[in-house]
C-alpha positions in Angstrom: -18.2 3.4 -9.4 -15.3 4.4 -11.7 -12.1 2.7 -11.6 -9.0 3.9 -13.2 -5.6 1.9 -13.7 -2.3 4.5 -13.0 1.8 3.7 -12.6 1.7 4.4 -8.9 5.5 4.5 -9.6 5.1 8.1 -10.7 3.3 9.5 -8.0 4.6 9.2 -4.6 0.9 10.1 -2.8 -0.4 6.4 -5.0 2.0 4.9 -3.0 1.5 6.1 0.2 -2.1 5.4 -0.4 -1.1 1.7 -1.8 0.5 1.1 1.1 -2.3 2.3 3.9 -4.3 0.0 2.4 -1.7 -3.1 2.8 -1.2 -2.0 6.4 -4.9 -1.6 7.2 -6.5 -4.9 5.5 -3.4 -7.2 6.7 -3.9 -5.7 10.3 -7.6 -6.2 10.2 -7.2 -9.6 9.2 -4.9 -10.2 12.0 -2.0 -10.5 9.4 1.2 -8.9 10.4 2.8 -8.9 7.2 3.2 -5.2 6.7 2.7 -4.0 10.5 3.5 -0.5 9.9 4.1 2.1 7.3 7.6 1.6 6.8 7.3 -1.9 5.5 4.1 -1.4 3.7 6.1 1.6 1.6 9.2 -0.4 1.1 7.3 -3.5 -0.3 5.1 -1.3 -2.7 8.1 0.4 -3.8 9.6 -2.6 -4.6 6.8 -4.2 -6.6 
């Protein structure tokens, strides 16, 4: 596997990805941190 470090704050599709995967893992876990997209994006956008 190859794994590449990028400034997801230049590409807007990085975070949309960034923040599917908050939504999915913290949902699976049962966590409701980021319960939809909407938050997820807002909190990666932030960071």
């Amino acid at each position: 596997m190859n794994y590449q470090i990028v400034n997801i704050a230049e590409c807007s599709n990085y975070q949309l990805e960034a923040a599917n995967i908050l939504t999915e893992a913290f949902n699976d876990l049962g966590n409701n941190s980021w319960p939809d997209m909407t938050s997820a994006t807002k909190e990666v956008k932030e960071c």
